[in-house]
C-alpha positions as CSV (number, residue, x, y, z in Angstrom):
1,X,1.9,-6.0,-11.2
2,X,0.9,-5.7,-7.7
3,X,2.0,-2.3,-5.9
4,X,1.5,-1.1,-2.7
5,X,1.9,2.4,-1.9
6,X,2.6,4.4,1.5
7,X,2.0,8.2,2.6
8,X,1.1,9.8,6.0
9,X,4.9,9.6,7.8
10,X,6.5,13.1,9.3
11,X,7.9,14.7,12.3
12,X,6.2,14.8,15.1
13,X,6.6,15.7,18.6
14,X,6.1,13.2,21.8
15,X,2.3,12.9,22.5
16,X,1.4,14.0,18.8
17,X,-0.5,11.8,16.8
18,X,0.1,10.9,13.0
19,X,-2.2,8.6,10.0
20,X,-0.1,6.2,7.7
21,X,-1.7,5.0,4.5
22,X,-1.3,2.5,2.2
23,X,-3.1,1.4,-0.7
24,X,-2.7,-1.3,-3.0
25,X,-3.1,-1.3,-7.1
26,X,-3.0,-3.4,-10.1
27,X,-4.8,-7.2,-10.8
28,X,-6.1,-7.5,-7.1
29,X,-9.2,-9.9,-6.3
30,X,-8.8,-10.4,-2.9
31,X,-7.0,-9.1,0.1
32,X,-6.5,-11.6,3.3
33,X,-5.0,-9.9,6.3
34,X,-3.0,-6.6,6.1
35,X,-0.4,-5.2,8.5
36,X,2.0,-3.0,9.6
37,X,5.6,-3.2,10.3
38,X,8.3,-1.0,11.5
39,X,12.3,-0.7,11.2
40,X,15.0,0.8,12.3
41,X,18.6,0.8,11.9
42,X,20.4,-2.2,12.3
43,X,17.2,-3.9,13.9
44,X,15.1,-6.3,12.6
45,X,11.3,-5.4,11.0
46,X,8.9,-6.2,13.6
47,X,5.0,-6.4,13.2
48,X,3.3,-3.8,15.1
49,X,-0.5,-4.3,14.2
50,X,-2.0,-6.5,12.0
51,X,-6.1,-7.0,10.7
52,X,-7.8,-9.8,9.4
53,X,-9.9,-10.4,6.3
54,X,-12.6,-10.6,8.7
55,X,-11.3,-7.3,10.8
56,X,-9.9,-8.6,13.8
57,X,-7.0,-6.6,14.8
58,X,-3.9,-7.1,17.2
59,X,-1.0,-5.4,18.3
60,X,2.2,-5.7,19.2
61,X,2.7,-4.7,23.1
62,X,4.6,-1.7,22.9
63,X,1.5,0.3,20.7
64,X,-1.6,-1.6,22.0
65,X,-3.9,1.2,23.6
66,X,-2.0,4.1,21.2
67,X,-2.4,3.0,17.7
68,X,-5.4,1.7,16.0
69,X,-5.6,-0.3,12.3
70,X,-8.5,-0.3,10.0
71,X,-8.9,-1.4,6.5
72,X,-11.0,-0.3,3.5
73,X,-11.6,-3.4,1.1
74,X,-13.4,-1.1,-1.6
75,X,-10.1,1.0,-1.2
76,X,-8.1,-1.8,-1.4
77,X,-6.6,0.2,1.9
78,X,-5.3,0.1,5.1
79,X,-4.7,2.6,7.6
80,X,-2.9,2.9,11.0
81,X,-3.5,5.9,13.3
82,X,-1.2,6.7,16.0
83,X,-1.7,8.0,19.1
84,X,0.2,9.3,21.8
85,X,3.8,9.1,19.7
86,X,6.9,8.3,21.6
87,X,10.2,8.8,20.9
88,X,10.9,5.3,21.0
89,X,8.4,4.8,17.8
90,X,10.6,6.4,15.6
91,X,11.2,4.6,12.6
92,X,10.8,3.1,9.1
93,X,7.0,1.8,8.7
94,X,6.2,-0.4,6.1
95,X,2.6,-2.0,4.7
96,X,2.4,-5.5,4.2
97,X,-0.3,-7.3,2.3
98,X,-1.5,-11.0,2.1
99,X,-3.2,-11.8,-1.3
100,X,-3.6,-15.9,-0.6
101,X,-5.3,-17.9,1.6
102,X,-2.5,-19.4,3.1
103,X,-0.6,-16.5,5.9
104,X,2.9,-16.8,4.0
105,X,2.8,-16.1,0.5
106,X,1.8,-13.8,-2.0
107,X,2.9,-11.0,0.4
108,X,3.9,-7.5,-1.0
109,X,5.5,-5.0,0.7
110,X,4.9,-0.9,0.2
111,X,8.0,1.6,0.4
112,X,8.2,2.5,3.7
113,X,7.6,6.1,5.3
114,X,9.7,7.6,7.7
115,X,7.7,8.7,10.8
116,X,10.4,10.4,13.4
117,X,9.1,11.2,17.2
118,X,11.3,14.0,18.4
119,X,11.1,17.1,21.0
């Protein structure tokens, strides 16, 4: 069974800078495009950066020029460093993963980790 699983979230003050992880396990041959998403309460998930198999990345509007994505395929990773953390980037982040060819299926999801911008 294919899990993904998420560290790196905290407390951090405005301007600070923080480095979510996630990494996938279990029968795993190929990873397509991987991404990050975020939540908060009562709000719908919305992407926030996502990288191709072939490692083209794009952001969502709000991050682009703060936060950066990278992937590892030997790690069967993906990372997302933030910089420059605002308050309003507070929330729920969450891994995603595309294991087929085709964008909408065979997508797993990892836990989520908190990551809360605060003075």
């Amino acid at each position: 069974q294919v899990q993904l699983s998420e560290s790196g979230g905290g407390l951090v003050q405005p301007g600070g800078s923080l480095r979510l992880s996630c990494t996938a396990s279990g029968n795993i041959f190929r990873i397509n495009y991987m991404a990050w998403y975020r939540q908060t309460p009562g709000a719908q998930r919305e992407l926030v950066a996502r990288i191709s198999g072939g490692g083209l990345a794009d952001y969502s509007a709000s991050v682009k020029g703060r936060f950066t994505i990278s992937r590892d395929n030997d790690k069967k990773s993906v990372y997302l460093e933030m910089n420059n953390l605002k308050l309003e980037d507070t929330a729920v982040y969450y891994c995603q993963m595309n294991l087929s060819p085709h964008a909408n299926e065979d997508l797993y999801w990892g836990q989520g980790t908190q990551v809360t911008v605060s003075s």
